[in-house]
C-alpha positions, 0 to 999 in steps of 0.5 A: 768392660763398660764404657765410661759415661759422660752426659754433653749439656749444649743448647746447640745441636750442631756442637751436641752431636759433633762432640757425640760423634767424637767420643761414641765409639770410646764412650756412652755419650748422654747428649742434652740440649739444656742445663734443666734436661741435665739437671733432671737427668742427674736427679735419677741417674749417675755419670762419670764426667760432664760436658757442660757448656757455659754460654746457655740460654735461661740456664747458663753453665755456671747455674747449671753447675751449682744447682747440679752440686746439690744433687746426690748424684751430682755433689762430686762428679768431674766436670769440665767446661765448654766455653767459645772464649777463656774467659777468666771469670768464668774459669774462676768461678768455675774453679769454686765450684770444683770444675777439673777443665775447660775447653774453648771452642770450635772443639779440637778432637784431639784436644777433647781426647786427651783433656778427657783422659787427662780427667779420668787419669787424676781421678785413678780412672785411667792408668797414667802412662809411663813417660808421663810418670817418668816426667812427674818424678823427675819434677819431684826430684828436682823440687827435692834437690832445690830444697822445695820439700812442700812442693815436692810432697803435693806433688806427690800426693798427685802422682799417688792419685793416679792408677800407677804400678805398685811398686813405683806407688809403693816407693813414692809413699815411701818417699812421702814419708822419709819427706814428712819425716825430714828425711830429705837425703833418703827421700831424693834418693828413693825418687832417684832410684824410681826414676832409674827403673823408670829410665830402664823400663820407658827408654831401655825396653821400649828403644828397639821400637823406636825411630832412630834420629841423630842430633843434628836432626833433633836440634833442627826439629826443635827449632821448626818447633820453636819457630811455630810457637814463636809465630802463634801456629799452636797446632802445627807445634803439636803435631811436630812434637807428637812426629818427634817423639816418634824417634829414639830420644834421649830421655832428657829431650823426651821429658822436656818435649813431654813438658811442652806439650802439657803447657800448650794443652793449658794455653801456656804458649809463653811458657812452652816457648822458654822450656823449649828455648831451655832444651835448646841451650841443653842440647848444646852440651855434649855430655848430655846425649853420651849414653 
């Protein structure tokens, strides 16, 4: 299989070749030292995403990008954003010109990763993984039962736009339309069912290689968890959430961890901190970790 190919525009070699280190062995990297050397590039090649740096000397990201979409080769390929600051102007005038991301930096390895995956996984270039479909469809249901019809067929559109197995896509299509239709019963009740084989196959088969973890522990780790966020050490989050979902957890808990860490990928440090505090309070219930 080849490899994906993404072109690195930054006017700065140290940040050029760290991020080529990062990704070369997964992808091929085209690195570039300005948006000129970029856009002449794409003038005779193809890629399959950017890098693009914003803060550039004579060319800066934003020119780079409009004079890129002019281009055949470039009117349509993703690009995210490097920038030393989230700046929303930036970001805005980004999103006009169809950006899929942004990354601040210094650049987090991990991070660079998994928001390049998160890319190509909207574009049906990568398969999504199970537990994060799991998680999608349970948004879908619950925007179906709090009668947010609209939502939950945007929704769905996304969910379809990925690489997912054909017999969940064949069901969710099926949903849509029962949606379309006014349908509603029937539809919440197709994405209840999908969820259900969800549930068998991401949490029943996979549970033998899976860490067991009592309750106490999992409501202990949670507030560590908590605690982090509510002292702004984002990093430290992530990886307790990433060690946690390591262990045998109820899918309820696995779900909403899963949500958490989406929400800190986006800066969304506020938000992470009221769905963990939401978790907490479900915890608290007994029936919900009776299997």
């Amino acid at each position: 299989m080849e490899k994906m190919r993404i072109l690195v525009v930054d006017d700065n070699t140290v940040n050029l070749a760290t991020v080529e280190q990062e990704l070369k062995e997964k992808y091929e990297v085209i690195p570039m030292l300005s948006g000129r050397r970029a856009v002449k590039y794409l003038y005779r090649e193809k890629v399959d995403l950017i890098l693009l740096d914003v803060q550039m000397p004579i060319m800066d990201g934003i020119e780079t990008l409009k004079t890129i979409r002019t281009q055949e080769n470039g009117v349509t390929v993703p690009v995210i954003f490097l920038t030393t600051k989230k700046d929303k102007l930036t970001v805005v005038e980004g999103a006009k010109l169809g950006i899929m991301d942004y990354i601040t930096k210094p650049v987090d390895s991990d991070e660079l990763h998994e928001r390049i995956e998160k890319v190509f996984k909207r574009l049906g270039m990568l398969p999504m993984e199970e537990e994060e479909l799991y998680g999608r469809l349970q948004d879908i249901l619950s925007d179906i039962q709090k009668e947010h019809f609209k939502q939950a067929i945007f929704k769905t559109d996304e969910v379809l736009g990925y690489q997912i197995q054909d017999d969940v896509s064949g069901r969710m299509r099926n949903a849509k339309q029962k949606l379309a239709d006014g349908d509603y019963e029937a539809a919440e009740n197709m994405v209840a069912r999908v969820i259900r084989m969800m549930e068998k196959n991401v949490y029943t088969l996979n549970k033998s290689a899976a860490l067991p973890i009592g309750v106490g522990e999992i409501n202990a780790r949670v507030l560590y968890i908590l605690d982090d966020l509510e002292n702004f050490k984002i990093k430290n989050a992530i990886m307790k959430i990433k060690d946690l979902k390591k262990f045998d957890l109820p899918p309820f808990v696995a779900n909403a961890l899963e949500k958490v860490l989406e929400k800190l990928k986006d800066y969304d440090d506020e938000e992470a901190e009221n769905l963990l505090q939401d978790l907490i309070e479900e915890m608290k219930k007994p029936k919900m970790f009776k299997k």
